[in-house]
FIGUSE-448570 format. One record per residue (C-alpha): x, y, z; residue number from 1. Coordinates in steps of 0.25 Angstrom, whole numbers, plus 2048, in hexadecimal, padded with zeros to 3 digits. Each point is the difference from the previous one (the first is absolute). Example, Ala and Ser with C-alpha at 12.3 -4.5 7.8 and 13.67 -1.06 7.14 Angstrom:
BEGIN
<site x="831" y="7EE" z="81F" num="1"/>
<site x="806" y="80E" z="7FE" num="2"/>
This chain:
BEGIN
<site x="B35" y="C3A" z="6BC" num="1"/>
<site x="80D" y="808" z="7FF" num="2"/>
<site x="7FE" y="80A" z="809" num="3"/>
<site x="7FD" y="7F6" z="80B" num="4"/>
<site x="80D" y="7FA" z="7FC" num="5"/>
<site x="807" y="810" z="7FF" num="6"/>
<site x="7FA" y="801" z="80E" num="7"/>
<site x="804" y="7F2" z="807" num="8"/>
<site x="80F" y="804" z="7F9" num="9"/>
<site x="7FE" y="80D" z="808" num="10"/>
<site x="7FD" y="7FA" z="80D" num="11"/>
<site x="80A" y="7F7" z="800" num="12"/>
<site x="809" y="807" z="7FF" num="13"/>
<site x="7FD" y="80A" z="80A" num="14"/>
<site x="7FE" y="7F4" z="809" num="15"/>
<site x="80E" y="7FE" z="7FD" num="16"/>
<site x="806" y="80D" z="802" num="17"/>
<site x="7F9" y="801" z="80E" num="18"/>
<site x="806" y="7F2" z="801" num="19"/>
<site x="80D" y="806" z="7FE" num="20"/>
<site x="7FD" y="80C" z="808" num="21"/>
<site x="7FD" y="7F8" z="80C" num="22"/>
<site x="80B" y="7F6" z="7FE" num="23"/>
<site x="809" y="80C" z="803" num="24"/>
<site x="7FA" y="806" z="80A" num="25"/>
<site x="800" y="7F3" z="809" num="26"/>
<site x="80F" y="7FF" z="7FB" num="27"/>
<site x="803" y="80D" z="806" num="28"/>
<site x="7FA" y="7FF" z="80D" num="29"/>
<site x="807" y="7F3" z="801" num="30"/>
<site x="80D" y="807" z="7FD" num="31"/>
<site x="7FB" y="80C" z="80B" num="32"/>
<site x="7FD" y="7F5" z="80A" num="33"/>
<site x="810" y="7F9" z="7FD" num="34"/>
<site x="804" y="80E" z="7FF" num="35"/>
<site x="7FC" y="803" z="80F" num="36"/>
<site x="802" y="7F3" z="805" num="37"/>
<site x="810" y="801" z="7FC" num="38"/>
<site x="800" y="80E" z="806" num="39"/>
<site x="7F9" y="7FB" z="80D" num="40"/>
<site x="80B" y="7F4" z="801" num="41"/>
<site x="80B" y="808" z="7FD" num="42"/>
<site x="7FD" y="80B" z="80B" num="43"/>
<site x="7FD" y="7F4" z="80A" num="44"/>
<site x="80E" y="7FB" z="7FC" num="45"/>
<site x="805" y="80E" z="803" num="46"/>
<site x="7FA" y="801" z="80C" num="47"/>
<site x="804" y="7F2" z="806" num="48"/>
<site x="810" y="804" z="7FB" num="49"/>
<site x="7FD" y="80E" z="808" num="50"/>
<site x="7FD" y="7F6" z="80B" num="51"/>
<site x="80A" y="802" z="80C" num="52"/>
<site x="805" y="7F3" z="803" num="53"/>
<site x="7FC" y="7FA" z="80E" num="54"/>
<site x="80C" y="800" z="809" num="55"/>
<site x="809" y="7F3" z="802" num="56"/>
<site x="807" y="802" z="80F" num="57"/>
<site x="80B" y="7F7" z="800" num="58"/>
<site x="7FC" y="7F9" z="80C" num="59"/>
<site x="7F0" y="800" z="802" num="60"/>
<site x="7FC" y="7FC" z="80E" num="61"/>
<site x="7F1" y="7FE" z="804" num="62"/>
<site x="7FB" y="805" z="80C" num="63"/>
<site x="7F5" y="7FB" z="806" num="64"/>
<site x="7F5" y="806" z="808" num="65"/>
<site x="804" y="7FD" z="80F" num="66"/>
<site x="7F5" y="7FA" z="809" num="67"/>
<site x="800" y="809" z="80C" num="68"/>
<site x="805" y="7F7" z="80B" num="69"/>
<site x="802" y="805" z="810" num="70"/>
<site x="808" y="7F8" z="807" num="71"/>
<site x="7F7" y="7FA" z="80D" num="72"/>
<site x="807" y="7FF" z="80E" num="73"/>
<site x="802" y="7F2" z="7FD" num="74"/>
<site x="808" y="802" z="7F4" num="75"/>
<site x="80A" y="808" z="806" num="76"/>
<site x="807" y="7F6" z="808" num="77"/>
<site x="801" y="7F8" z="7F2" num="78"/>
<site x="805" y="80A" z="7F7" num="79"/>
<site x="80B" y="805" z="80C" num="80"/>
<site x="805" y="7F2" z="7FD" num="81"/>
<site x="800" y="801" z="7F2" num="82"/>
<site x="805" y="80C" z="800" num="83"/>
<site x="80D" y="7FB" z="809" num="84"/>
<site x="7FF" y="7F4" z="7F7" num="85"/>
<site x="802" y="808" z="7F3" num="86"/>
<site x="80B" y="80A" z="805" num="87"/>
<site x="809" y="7F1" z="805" num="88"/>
<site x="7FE" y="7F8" z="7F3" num="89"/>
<site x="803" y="80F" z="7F7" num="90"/>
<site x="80E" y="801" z="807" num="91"/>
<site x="803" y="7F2" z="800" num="92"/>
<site x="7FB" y="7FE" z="7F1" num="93"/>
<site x="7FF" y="80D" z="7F9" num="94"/>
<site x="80D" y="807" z="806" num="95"/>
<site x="7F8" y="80A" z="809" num="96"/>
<site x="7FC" y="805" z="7F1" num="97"/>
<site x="7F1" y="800" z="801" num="98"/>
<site x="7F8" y="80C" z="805" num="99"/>
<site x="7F5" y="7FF" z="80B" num="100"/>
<site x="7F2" y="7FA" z="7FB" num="101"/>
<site x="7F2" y="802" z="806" num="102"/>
<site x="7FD" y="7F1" z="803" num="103"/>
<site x="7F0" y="7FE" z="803" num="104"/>
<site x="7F8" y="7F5" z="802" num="105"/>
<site x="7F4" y="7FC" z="7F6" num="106"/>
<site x="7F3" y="7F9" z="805" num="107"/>
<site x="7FD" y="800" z="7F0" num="108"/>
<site x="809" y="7F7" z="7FA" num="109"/>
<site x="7FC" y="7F2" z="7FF" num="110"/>
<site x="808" y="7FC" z="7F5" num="111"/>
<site x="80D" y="808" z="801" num="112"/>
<site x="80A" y="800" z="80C" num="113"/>
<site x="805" y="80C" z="7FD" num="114"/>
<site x="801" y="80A" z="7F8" num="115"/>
<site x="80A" y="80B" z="7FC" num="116"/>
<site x="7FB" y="80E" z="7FC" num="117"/>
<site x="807" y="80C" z="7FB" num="118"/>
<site x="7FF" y="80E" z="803" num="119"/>
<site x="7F7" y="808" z="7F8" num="120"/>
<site x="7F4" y="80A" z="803" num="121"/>
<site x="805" y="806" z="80B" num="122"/>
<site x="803" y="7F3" z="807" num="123"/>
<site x="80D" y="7FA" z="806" num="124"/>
<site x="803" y="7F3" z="7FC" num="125"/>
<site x="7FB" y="7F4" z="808" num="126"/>
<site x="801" y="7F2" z="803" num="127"/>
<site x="7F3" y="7F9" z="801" num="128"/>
<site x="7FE" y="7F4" z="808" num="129"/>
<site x="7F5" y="7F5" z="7FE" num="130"/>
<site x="7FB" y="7FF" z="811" num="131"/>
<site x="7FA" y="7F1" z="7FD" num="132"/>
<site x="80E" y="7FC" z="7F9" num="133"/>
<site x="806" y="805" z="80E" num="134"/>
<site x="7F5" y="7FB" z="809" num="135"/>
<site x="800" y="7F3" z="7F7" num="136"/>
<site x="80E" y="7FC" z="7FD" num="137"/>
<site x="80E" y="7FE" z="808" num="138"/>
<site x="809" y="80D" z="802" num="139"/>
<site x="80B" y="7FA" z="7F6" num="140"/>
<site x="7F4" y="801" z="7F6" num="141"/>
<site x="7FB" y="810" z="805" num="142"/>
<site x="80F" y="802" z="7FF" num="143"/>
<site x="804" y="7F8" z="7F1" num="144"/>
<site x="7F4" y="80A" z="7FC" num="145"/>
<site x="806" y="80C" z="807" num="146"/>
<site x="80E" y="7FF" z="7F9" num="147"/>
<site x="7FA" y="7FC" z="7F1" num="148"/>
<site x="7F7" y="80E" z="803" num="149"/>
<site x="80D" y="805" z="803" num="150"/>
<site x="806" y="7FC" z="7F2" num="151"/>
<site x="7F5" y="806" z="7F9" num="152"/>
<site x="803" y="80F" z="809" num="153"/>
<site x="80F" y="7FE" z="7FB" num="154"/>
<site x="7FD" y="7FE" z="7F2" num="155"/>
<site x="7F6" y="80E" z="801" num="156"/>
<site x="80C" y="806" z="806" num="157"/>
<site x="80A" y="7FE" z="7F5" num="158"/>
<site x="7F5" y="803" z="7F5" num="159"/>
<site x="7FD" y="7F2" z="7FD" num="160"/>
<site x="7F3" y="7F9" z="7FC" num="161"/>
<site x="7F8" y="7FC" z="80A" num="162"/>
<site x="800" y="7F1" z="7FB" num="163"/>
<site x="805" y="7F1" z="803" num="164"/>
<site x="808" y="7FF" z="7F6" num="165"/>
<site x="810" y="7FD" z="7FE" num="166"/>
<site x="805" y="80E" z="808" num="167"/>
<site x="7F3" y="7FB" z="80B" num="168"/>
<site x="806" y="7F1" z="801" num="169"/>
<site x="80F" y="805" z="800" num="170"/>
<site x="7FD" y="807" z="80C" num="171"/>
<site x="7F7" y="7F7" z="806" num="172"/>
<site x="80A" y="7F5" z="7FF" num="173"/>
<site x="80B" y="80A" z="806" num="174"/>
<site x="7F8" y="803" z="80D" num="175"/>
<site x="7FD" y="7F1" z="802" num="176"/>
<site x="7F1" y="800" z="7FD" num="177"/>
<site x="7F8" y="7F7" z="7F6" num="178"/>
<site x="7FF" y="806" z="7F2" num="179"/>
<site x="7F2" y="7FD" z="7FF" num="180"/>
<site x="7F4" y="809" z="802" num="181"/>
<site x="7F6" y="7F9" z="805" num="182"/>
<site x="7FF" y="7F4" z="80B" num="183"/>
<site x="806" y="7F3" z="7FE" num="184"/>
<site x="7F5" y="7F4" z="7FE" num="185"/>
<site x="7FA" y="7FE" z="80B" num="186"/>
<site x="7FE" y="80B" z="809" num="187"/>
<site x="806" y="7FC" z="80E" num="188"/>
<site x="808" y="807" z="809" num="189"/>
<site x="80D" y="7FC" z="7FB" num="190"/>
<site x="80C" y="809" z="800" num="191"/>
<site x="800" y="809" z="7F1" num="192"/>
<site x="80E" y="805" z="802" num="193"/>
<site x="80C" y="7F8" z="7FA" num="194"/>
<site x="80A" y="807" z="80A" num="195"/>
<site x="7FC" y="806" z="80D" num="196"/>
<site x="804" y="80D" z="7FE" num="197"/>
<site x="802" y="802" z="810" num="198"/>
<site x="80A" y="7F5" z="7FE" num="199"/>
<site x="807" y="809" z="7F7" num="200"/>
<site x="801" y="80A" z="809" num="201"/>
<site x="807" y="7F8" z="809" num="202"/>
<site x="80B" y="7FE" z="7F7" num="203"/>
């Protein structure tokens, strides 16, 4: 009966010496696994500081991938005339300051008159012009639309944002067309310009 006893003592304990053993064997591969964890974070930190920063132009201007667009034969005539068009209303309204625009005309706008784009990708810039807002609406409209493209070309030319904000509405009001940028309600063929700018030339 005693040695039984001396032998259950004996396995105890060595029960609780493996116990032990084991206890701090788990303890330090935890501290191995925290170890290379905090050196894994630490290097990804250095490498996210070594980082190079993205630059940050002062002015970021987004050019658009063109639609390739000839001009048909019957085009021509059109765009002659918004040629004349723009080169009157830029000496009359814009001092003579603008410089010369490609104007073409768009079979695929359907929700926009026109449209302003700046130069980029080896690409002049141009002037676009929605052909069912010209076969659509009076002159006075095709010609309110010309001059509030014209805005948006003098703001890309002093380095401007292309927007319709306060320099936009400045400007607008200045050259006698509406401020707004899209149609007023309704949709006839009412005049859009608030001051004929061929009056103006006349004076």
């Amino acid at each position: 009966m005693g040695r039984r006893r001396r032998v259950h003592s004996r396995t105890a304990a060595l029960l609780r010496t493996l116990s032990g053993r084991l206890k701090l064997e788990r303890l330090r591969q935890l501290w191995m696994q925290c170890e290379l964890f905090s050196v894994t974070v630490v290097e990804e930190a250095r490498m996210e500081i070594a980082r190079p920063a993205p630059p940050r132009p002062d002015v970021v201007r987004i050019h658009r991938k063109r639609r390739s667009s000839r001009s048909r034969a019957d085009d021509v005539a059109m765009i002659s005339a918004l040629q004349i068009e723009h080169a009157g209303y830029n000496a009359a309204l814009f001092d003579a300051k603008l410089g010369p625009v490609k104007i073409r005309l768009s079979r695929r706008m359907k929700n926009r008159l026109g449209h302003y784009m700046v130069a980029g990708g080896g690409q002049p810039a141009e002037i676009a012009m929605s052909l069912r807002h010209i076969e659509r609406d009076s002159w006075d409209d095709v010609l309110h639309t010309l001059v509030h493209e014209m805005v948006h070309q003098w703001q890309d030319e002093n380095g401007m944002a292309l927007d319709h904000g306060q320099a936009f509405r400045e400007k607008a009001i200045e050259v006698g067309i509406s401020a707004r940028a899209t149609r007023p309600a309704g949709g006839g063929t009412q005049p859009r310009l608030a001051a004929r700018a061929g009056k103006r030339r006349k004076q």
